[in-house]
N, C-alpha and C positions, 0 to 999 in steps of 0.2 A: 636783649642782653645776651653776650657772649657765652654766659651756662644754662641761661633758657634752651639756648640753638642747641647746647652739647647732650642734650636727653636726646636727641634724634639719629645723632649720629652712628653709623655701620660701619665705614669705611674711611681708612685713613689715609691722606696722599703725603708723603715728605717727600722738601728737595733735599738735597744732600751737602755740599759747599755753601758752608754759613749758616747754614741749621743744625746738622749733626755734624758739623765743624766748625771748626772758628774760621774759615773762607782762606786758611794759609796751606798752601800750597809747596812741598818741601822737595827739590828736587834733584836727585843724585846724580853725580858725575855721569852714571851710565845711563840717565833720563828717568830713570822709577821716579815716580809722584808720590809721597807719603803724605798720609794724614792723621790727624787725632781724633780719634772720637772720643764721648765721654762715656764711660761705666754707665750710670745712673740713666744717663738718658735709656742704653740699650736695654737696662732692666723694666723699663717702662715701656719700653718695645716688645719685648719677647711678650710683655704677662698681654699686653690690651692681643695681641695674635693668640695667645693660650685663650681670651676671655672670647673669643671670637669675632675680632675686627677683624675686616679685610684691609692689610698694610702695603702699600706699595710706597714706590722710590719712584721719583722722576727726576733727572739731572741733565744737563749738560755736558757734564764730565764721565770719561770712559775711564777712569779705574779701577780695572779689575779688583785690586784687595777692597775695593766695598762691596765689590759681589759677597766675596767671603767673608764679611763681618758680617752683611744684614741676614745671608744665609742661616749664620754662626746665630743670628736671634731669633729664625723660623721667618723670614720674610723673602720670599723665593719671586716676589711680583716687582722686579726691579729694572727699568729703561734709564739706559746709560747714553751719550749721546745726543740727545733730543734737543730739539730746536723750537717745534710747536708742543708743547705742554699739555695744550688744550685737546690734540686727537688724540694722546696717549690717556688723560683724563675723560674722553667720550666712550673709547675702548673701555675703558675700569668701568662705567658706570655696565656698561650693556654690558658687561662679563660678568658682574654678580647682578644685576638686575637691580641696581641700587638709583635712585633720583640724587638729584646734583643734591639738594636738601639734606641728605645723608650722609654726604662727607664733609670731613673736616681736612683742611687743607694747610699744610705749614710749609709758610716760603723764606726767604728773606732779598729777592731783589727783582727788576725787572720783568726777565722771563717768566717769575711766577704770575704776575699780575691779572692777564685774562684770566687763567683759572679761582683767582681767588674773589673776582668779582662774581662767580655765580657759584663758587661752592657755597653748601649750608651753612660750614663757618670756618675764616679764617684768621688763622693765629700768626703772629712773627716773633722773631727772637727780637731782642732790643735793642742789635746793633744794624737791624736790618735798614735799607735802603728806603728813604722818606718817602719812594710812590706805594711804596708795599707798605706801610704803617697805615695810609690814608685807604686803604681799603683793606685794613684789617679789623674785627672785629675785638681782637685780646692781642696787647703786645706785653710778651714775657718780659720781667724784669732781667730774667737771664739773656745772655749774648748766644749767640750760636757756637754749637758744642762744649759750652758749659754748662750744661742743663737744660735748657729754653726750653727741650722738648720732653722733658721730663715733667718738666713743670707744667705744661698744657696737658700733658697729656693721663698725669694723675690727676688734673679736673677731670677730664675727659670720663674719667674711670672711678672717680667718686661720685659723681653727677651721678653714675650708672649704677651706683653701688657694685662695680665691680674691682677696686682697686686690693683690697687688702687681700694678702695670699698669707693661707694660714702655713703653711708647706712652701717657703719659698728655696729656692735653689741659685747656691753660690755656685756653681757649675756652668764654666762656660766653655764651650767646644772650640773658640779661636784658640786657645790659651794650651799649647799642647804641655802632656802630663810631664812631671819632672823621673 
C-alpha cells in the first residue's frame, strides 16, 4: 500500500512539466517559456526541505525561471535538460547515501517511467500519461500543478508526522517586496 511505502521515505525526485505545471507551455514573441506553478504545491515543498527531505527536480526542459522558483522553496538539487532520468536518479541516491526504497518519485509521463518502476514509491498527478499511472503506486486526484503535489506530498508528511508547522510563513522570496 501506497502510505505503508511513504513511512520510509528520505528523499524526494519531482519532474517539473505536468507535475508542478499543468504541461502548458506559454511562449513569447521574444522565445521566454512561462509557466504556472501552483502556491500550495510550493508550500508543501519548502516545509518537507525544512522537515529534512532531500528534494530534487529532474526535467527535460531548460527553464531557467524554475531554477528561481524551486530555489525561491530551498531546493537547490535541480537537472534541467535530461534525457536519461535514471543516471541523474543513480547520482541522487549515491550523494545522500539513500537506497532506491527511499525515494519517492513523482512523474507524469514517459521519461519518468524507468525511474519509477524501482523507486520506493511512485505517485502521479491524474492527468498523467496511462504508462505512468500503471506503474504508479498513488495517482492524485489532482491534475498537474494544481496541487497533485501538494496532495502526495502532505501524505508524505503526515505518514511522518511531519506535516503541521506551528510557525508557518506566508513569506516567499520569488514575490519581490512592494
Amino acid at each position: 500500500m501506497f502510505l505503508d511505502k511513504l513511512h520510509h521515505i528520505k528523499g524526494i525526485i519531482l519532474d517539473i512539466d505536468g507535475v508542478l505545471t499543468d504541461a502548458t507551455v506559454l511562449v513569447t514573441e521574444t522565445g521566454e517559456q512561462l509557466r504556472r506553478f501552483n502556491v500550495r504545491d510550493g508550500y508543501a515543498m519548502q516545509l518537507a526541505v525544512k522537515r529534512g527531505f532531500k528534494v530534487c527536480s529532474i526535467s527535460g526542459g531548460k527553464s531557467k525561471s524554475v531554477v528561481l522558483r524551486l530555489n525561491s522553496l530551498g531546493i537547490t538539487d535541480i537537472h534541467l535538460g535530461i534525457d536519461k532520468k535514471l543516471d541523474v536518479f543513480n547520482s541522487f541516491l549515491e550523494q545522500h547515501a539513500l537506497n532506491a526504497g527511499e525515494v519517492l518519485y513523482i512523474g507524469d509521463d514517459i521519461p519518468d517511467v524507468p525511474v519509477m518502476k524501482i523507486a520506493g514509491a511512485a505517485a502521479c498527478p491524474a492527468d498523467a500519461a496511462e504508462e505512468v499511472k500503471a506503474v504508479s503506486m498513488y495517482i492524485s486526484p489532482k491534475v498537474g500543478g494544481a496541487g497533485c503535489v501538494r496532495d502526495i506530498l502532505e501524505k508524505l508528511l503526515k505518514v511522518q508526522r511531519k506535516w503541521f508547522d506551528a510557525e508557518p510563513s506566508a513569506h516567499d522570496d520569488s514575490i519581490p517586496s512592494a
